[in-house]
mmCIF file of the C-alpha atoms, coordinates in Angstrom:
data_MODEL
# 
_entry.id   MODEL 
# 
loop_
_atom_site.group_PDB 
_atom_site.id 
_atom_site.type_symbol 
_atom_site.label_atom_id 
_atom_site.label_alt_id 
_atom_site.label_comp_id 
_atom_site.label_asym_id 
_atom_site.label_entity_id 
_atom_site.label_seq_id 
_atom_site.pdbx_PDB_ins_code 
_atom_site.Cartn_x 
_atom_site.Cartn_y 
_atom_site.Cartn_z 
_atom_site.occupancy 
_atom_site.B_iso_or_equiv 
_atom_site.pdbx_formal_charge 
_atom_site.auth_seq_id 
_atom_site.auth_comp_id 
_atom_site.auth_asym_id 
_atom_site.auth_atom_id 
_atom_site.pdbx_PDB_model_num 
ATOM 1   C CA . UNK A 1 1   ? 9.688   -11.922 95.171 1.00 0.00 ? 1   UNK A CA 1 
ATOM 2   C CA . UNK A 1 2   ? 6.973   -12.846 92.796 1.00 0.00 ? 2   UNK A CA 1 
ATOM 3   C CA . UNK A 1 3   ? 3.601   -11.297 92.734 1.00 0.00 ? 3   UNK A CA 1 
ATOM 4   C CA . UNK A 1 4   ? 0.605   -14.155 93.372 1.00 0.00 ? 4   UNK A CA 1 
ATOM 5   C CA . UNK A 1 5   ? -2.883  -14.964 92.769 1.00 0.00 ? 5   UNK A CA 1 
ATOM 6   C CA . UNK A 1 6   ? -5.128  -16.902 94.903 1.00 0.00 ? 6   UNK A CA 1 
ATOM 7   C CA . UNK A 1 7   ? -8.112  -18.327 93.263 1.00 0.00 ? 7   UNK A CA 1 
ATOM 8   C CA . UNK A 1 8   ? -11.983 -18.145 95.106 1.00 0.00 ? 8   UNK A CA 1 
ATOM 9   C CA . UNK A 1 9   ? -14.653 -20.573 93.627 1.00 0.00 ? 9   UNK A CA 1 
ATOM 10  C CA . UNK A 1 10  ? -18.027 -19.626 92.567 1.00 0.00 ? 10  UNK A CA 1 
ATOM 11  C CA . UNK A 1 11  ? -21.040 -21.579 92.782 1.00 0.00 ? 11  UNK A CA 1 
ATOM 12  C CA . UNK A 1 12  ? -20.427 -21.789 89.091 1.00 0.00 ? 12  UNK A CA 1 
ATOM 13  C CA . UNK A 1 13  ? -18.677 -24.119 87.212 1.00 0.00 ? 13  UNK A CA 1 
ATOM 14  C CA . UNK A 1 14  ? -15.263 -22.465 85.442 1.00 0.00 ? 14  UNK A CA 1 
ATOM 15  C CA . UNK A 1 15  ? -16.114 -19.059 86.758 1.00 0.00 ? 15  UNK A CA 1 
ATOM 16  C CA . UNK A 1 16  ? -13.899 -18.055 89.399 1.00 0.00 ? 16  UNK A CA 1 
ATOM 17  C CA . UNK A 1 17  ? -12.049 -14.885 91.088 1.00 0.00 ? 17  UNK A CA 1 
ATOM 18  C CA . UNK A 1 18  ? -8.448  -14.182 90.659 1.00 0.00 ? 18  UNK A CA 1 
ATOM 19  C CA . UNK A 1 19  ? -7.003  -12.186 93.957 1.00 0.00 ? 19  UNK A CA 1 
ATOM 20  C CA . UNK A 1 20  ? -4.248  -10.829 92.928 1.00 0.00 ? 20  UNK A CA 1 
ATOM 21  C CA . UNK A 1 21  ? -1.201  -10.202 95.316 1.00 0.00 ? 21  UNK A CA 1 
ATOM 22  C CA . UNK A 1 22  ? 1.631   -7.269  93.674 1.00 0.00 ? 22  UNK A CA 1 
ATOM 23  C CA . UNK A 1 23  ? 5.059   -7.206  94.872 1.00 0.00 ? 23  UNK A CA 1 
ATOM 24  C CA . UNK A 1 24  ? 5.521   -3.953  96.312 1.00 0.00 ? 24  UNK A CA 1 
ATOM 25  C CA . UNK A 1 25  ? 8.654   -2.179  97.420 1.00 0.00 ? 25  UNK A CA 1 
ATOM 26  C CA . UNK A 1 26  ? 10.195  1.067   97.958 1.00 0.00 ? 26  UNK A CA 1 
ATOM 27  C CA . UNK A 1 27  ? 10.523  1.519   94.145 1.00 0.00 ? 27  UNK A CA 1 
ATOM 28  C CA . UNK A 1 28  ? 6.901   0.445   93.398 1.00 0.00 ? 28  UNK A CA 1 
ATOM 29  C CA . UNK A 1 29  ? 5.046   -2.507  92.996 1.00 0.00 ? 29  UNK A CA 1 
ATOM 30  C CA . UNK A 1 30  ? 4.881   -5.142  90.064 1.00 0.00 ? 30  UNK A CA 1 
ATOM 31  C CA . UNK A 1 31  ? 0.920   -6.468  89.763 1.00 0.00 ? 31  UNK A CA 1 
ATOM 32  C CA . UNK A 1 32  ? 0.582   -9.635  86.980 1.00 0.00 ? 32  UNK A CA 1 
ATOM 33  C CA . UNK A 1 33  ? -2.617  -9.120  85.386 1.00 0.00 ? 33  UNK A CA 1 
ATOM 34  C CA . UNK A 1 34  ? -2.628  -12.072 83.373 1.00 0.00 ? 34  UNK A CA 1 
ATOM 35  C CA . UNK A 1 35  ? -0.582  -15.482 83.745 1.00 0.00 ? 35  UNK A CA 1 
ATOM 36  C CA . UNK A 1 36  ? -1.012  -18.197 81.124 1.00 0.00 ? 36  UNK A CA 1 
ATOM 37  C CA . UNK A 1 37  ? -0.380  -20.807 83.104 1.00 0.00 ? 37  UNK A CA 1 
ATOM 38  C CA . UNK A 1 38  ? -2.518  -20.140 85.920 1.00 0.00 ? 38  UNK A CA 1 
ATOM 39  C CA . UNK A 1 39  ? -5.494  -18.823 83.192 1.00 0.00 ? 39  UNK A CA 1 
ATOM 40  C CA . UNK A 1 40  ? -4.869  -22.429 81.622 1.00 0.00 ? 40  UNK A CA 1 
ATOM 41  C CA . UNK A 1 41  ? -5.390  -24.336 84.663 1.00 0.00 ? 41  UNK A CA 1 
ATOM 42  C CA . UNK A 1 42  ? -8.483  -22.979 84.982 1.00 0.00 ? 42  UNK A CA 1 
ATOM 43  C CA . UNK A 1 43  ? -9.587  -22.752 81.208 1.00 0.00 ? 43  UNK A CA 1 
ATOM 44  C CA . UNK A 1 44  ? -8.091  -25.816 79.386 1.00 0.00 ? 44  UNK A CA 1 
ATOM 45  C CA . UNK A 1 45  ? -7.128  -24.332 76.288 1.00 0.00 ? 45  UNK A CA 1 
ATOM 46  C CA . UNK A 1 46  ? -7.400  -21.086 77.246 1.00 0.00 ? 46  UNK A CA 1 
ATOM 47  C CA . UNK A 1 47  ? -5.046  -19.178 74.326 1.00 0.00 ? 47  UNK A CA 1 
ATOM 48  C CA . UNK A 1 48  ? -4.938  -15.242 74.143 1.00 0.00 ? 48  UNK A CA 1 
ATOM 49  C CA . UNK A 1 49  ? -6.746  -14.149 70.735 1.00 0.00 ? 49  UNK A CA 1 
ATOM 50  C CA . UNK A 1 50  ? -7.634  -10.303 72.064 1.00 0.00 ? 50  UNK A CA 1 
ATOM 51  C CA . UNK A 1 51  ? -6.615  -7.769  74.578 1.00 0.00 ? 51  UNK A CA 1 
ATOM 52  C CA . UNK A 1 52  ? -9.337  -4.972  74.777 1.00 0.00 ? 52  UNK A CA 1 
ATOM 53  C CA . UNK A 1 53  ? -8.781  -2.021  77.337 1.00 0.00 ? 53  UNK A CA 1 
ATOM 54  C CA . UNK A 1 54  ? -12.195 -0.013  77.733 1.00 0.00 ? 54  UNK A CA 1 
ATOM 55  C CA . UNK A 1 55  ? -12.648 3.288   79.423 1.00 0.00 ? 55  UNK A CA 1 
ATOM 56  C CA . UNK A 1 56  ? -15.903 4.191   80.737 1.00 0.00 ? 56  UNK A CA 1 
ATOM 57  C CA . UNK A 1 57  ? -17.370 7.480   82.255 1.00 0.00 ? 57  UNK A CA 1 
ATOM 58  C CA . UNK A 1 58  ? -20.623 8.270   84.460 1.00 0.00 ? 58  UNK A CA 1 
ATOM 59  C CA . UNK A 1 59  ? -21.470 6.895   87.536 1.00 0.00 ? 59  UNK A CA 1 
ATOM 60  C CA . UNK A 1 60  ? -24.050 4.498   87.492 1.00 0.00 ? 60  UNK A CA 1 
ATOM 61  C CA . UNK A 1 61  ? -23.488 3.436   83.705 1.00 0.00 ? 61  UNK A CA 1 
ATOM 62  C CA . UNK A 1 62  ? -24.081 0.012   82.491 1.00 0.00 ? 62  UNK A CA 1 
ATOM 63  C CA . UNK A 1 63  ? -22.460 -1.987  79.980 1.00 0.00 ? 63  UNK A CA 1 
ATOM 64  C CA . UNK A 1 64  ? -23.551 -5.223  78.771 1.00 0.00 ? 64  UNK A CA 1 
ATOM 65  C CA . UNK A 1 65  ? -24.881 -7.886  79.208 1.00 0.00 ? 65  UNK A CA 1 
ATOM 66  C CA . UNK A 1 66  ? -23.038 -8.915  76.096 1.00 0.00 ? 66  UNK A CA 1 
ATOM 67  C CA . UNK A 1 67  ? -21.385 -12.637 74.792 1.00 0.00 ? 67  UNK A CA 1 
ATOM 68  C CA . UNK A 1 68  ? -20.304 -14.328 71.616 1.00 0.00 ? 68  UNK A CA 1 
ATOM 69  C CA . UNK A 1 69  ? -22.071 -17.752 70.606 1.00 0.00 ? 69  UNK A CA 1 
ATOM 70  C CA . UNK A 1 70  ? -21.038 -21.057 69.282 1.00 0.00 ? 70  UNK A CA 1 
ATOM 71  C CA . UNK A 1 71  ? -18.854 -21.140 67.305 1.00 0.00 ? 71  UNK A CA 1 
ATOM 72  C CA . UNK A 1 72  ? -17.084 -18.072 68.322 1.00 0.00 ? 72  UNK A CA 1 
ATOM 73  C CA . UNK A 1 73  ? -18.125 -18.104 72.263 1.00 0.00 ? 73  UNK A CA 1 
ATOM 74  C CA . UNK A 1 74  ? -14.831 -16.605 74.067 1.00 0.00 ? 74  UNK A CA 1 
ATOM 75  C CA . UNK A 1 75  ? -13.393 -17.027 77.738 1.00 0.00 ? 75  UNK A CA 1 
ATOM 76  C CA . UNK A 1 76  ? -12.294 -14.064 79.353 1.00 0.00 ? 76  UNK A CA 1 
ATOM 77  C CA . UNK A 1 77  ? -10.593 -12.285 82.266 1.00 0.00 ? 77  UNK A CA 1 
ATOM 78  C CA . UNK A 1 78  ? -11.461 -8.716  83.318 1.00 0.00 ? 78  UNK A CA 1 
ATOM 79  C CA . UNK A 1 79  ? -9.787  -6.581  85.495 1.00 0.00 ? 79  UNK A CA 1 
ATOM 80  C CA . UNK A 1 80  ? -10.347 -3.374  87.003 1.00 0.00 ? 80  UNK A CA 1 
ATOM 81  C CA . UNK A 1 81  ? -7.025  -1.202  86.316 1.00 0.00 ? 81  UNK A CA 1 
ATOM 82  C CA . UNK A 1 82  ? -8.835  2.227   87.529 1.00 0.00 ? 82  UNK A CA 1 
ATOM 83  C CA . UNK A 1 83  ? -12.133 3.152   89.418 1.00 0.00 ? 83  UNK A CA 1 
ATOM 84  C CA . UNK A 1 84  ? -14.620 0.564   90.685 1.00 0.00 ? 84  UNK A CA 1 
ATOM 85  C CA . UNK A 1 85  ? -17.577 -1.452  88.819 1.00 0.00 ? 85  UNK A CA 1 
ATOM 86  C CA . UNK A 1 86  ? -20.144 -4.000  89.857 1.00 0.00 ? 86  UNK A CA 1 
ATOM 87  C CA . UNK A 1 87  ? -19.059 -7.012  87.821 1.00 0.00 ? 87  UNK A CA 1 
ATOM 88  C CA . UNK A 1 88  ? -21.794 -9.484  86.529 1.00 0.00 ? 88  UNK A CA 1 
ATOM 89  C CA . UNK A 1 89  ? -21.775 -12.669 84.636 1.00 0.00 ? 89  UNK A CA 1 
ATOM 90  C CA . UNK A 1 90  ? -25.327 -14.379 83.881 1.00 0.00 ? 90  UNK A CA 1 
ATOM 91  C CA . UNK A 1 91  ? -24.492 -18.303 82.795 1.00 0.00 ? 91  UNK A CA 1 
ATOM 92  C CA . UNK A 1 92  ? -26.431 -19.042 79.490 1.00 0.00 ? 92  UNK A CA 1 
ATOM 93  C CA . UNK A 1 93  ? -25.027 -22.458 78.981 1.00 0.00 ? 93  UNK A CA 1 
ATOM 94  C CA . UNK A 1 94  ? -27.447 -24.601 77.770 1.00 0.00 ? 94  UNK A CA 1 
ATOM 95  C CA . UNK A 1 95  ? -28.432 -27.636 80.215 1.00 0.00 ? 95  UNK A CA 1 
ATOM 96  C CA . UNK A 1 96  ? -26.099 -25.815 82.938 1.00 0.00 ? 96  UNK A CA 1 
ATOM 97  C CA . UNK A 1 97  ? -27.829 -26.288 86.695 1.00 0.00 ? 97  UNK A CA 1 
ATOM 98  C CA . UNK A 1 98  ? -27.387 -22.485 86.854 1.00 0.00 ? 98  UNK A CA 1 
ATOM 99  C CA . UNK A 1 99  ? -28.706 -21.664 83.657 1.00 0.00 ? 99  UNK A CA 1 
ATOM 100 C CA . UNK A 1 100 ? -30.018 -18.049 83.768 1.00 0.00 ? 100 UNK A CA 1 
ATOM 101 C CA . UNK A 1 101 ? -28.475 -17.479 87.593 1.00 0.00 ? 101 UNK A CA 1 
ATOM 102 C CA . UNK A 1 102 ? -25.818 -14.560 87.609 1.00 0.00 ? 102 UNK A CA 1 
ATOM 103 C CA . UNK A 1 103 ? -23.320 -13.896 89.935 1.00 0.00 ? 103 UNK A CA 1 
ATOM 104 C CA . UNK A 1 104 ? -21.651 -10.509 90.877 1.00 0.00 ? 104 UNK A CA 1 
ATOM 105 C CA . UNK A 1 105 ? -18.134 -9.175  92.580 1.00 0.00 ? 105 UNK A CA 1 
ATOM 106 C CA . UNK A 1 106 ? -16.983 -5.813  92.846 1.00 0.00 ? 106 UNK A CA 1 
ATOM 107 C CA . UNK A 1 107 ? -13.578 -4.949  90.806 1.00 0.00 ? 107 UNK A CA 1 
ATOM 108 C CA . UNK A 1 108 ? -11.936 -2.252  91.742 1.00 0.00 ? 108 UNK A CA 1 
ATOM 109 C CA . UNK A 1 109 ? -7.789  -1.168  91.651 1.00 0.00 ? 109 UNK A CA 1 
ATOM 110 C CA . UNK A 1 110 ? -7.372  -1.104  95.130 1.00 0.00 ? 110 UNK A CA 1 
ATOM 111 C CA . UNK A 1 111 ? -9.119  -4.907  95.513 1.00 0.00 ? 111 UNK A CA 1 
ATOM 112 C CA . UNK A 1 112 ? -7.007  -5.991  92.883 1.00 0.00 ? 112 UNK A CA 1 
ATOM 113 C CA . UNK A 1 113 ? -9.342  -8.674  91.394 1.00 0.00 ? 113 UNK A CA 1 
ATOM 114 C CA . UNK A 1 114 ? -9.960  -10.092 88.088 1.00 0.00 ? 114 UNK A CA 1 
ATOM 115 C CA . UNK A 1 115 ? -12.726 -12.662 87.309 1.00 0.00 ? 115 UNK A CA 1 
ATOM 116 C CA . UNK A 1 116 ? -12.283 -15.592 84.961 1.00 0.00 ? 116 UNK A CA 1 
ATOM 117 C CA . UNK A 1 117 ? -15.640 -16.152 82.681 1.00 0.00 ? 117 UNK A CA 1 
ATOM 118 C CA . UNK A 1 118 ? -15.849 -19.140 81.023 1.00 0.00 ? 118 UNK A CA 1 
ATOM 119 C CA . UNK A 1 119 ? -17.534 -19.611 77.381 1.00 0.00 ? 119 UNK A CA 1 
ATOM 120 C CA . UNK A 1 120 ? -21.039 -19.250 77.662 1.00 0.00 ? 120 UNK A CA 1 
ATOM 121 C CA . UNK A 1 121 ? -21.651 -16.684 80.182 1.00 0.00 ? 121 UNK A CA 1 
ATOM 122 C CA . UNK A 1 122 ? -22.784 -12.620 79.431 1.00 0.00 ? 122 UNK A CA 1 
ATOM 123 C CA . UNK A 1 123 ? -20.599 -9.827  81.118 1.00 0.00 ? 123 UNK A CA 1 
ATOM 124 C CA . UNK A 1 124 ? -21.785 -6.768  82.003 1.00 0.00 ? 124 UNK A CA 1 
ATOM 125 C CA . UNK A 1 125 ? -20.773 -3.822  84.890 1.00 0.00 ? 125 UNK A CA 1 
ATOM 126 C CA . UNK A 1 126 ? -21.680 -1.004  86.521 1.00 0.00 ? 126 UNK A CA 1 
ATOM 127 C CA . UNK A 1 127 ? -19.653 1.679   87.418 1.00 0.00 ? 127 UNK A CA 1 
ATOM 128 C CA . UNK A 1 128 ? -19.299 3.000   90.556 1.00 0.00 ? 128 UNK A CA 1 
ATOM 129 C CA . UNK A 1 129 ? -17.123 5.640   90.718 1.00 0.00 ? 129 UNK A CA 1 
ATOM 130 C CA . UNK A 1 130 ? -16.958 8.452   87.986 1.00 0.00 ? 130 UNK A CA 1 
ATOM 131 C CA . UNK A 1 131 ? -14.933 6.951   85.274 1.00 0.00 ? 131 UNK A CA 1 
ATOM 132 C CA . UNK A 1 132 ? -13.134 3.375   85.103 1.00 0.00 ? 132 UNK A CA 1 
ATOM 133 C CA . UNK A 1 133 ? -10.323 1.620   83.041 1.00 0.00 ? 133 UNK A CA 1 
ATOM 134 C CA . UNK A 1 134 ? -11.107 -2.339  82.165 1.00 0.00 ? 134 UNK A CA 1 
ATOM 135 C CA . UNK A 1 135 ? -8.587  -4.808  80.914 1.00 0.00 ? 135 UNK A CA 1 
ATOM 136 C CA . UNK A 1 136 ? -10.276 -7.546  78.980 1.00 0.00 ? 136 UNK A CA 1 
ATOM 137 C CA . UNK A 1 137 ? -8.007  -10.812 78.053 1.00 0.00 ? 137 UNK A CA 1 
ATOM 138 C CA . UNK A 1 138 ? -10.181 -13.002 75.381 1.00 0.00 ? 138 UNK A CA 1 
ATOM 139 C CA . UNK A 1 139 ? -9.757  -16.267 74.214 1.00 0.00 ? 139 UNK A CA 1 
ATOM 140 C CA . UNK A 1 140 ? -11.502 -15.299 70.795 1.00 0.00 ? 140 UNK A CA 1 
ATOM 141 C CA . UNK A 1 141 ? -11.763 -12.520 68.492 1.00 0.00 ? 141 UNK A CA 1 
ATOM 142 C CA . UNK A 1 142 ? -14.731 -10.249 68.223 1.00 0.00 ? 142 UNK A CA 1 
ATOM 143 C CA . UNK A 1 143 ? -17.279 -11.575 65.960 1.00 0.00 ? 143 UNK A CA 1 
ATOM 144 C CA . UNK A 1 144 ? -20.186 -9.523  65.109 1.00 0.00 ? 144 UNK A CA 1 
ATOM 145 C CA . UNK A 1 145 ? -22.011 -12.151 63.681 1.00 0.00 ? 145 UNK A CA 1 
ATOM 146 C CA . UNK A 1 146 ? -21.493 -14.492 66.331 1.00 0.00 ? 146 UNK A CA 1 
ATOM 147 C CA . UNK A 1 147 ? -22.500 -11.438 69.415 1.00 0.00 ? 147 UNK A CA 1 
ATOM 148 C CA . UNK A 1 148 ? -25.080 -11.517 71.483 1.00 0.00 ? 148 UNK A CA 1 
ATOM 149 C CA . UNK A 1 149 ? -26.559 -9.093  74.318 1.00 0.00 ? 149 UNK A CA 1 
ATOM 150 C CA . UNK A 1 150 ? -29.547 -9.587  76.986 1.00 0.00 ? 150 UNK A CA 1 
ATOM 151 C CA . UNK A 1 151 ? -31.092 -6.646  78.274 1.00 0.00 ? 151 UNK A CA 1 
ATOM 152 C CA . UNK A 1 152 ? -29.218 -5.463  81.770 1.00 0.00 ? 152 UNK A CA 1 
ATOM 153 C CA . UNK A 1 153 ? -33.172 -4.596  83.135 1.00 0.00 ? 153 UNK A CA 1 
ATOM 154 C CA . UNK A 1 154 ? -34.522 -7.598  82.032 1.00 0.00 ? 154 UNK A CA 1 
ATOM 155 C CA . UNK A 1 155 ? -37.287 -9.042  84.739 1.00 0.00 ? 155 UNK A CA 1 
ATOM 156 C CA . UNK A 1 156 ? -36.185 -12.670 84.263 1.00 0.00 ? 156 UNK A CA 1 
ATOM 157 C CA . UNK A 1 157 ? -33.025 -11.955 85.710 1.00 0.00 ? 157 UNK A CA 1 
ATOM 158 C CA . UNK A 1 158 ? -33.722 -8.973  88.466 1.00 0.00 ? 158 UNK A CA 1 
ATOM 159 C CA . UNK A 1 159 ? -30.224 -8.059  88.436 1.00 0.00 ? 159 UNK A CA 1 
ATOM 160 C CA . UNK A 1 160 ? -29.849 -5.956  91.665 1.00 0.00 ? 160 UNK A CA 1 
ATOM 161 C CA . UNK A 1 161 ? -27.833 -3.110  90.125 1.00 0.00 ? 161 UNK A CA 1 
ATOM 162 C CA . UNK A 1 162 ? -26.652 -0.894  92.673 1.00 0.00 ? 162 UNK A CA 1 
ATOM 163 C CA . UNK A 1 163 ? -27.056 2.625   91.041 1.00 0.00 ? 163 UNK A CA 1 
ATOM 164 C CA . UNK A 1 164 ? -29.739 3.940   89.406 1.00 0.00 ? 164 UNK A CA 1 
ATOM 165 C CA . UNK A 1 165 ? -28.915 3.389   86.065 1.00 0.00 ? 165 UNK A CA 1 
ATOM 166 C CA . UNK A 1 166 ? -27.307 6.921   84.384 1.00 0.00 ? 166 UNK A CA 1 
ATOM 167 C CA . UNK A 1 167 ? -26.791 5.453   81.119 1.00 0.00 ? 167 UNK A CA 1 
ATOM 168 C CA . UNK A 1 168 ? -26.484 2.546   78.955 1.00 0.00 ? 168 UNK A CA 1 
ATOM 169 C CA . UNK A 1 169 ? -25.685 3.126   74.673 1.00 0.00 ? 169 UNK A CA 1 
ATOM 170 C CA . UNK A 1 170 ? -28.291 2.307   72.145 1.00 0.00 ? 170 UNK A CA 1 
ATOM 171 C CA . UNK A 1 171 ? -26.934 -0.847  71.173 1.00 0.00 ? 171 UNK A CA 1 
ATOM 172 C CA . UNK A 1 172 ? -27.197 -2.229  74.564 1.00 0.00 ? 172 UNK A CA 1 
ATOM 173 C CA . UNK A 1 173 ? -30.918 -0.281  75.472 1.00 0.00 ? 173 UNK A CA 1 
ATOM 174 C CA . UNK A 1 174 ? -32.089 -2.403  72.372 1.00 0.00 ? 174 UNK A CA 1 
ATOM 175 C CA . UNK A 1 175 ? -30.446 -6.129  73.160 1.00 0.00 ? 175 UNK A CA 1 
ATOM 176 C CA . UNK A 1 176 ? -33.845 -8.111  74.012 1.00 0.00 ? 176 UNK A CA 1 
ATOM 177 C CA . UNK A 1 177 ? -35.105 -9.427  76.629 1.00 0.00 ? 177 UNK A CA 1 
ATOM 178 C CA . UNK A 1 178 ? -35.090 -13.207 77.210 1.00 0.00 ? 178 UNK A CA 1 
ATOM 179 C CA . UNK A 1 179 ? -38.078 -15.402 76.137 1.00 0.00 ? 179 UNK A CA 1 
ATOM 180 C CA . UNK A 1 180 ? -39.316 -17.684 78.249 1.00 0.00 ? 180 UNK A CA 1 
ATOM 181 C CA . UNK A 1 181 ? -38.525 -20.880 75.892 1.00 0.00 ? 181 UNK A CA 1 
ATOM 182 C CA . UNK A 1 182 ? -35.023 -20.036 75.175 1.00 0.00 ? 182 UNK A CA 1 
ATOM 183 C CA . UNK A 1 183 ? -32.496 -22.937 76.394 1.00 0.00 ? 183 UNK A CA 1 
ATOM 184 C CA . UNK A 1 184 ? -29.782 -21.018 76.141 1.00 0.00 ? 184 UNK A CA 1 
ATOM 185 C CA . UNK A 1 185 ? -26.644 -21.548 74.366 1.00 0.00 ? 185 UNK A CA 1 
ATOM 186 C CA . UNK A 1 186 ? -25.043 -24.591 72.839 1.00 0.00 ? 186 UNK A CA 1 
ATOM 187 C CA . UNK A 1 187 ? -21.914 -25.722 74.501 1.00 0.00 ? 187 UNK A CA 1 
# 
């Protein structure tokens, strides 16, 4: 037996929600967090240039909203290995019909989801248990000169975070918050 994904559609285009299905028996189970092929079918030239593994502590903390622009701009898959976090991707592709619209789903070990973002979109999360464990699979390298962050309060967006927000680091308390003529980014 082989351990499955099925794949739910977003309202967005590329981004979508990997369901993951583990083959369990008596011994254990076997849970594939990451499959080329069906990452590729989803991501056209979607090649593995990072794996990051975060750990983060504090209920209600907040990471993010953070991205990499042209010509650096990564896809990604997350997945929740321990704990639970409200996911959220905010699409800032440039001429997209859901520029600036964001979409959340809960990741969590015992849901066994990952999310595929494509370029162009800014991750963030919120933790909802005490500590968490993220597995992040990227399609670029980290590029400080091509990183960018949004604000996770900012009023344009009204992102409904569940918790009161505990804590957030300096780097992401200072990311900006959007002006009203920005078109996003170039695709």
């Amino acid at each position: 037996m082989r351990p499955t994904s099925s794949i739910e559609t977003t309202p967005f285009s590329g981004l979508v929600v990997l369901r993951r299905e583990p083959f369990e028996d008596h011994r254990g189970s076997l849970d594939r967090l990451f499959d080329r092929e069906v990452v590729g079918s989803l991501v056209p030239g979607f090649t593995v240039a990072q794996v990051n593994h975060t750990v983060t502590v504090g209920r209600g903390t907040v990471r993010g909203l953070h991205y990499q622009g042209p010509p650096q701009a990564d896809a990604k898959v997350v997945t929740c290995l321990r704990g639970r976090v409200f996911d959220v991707v905010v699409d800032l592709r440039e001429g997209s019909p859901t520029f600036l619209n964001w979409h959340t789903v809960e990741l969590s070990e015992k849901k066994r989801t990952s999310i595929v973002i494509p370029a162009g979109f800014a991750h963030g999360f919120q933790l909802l248990s005490e500590s968490c464990e993220l597995f992040y699979v990227h399609s670029e390298r980290y590029h400080e000169d091509a990183e960018g962050g949004i604000h996770p309060e900012d009023p344009t967006l009204s992102i409904p975070w569940p918790e009161v927000i505990s804590q957030m680091s300096t780097r992401d308390q200072e990311h900006p918050m959007l002006d009203p003529d920005w078109s996003g980014v170039a695709q």
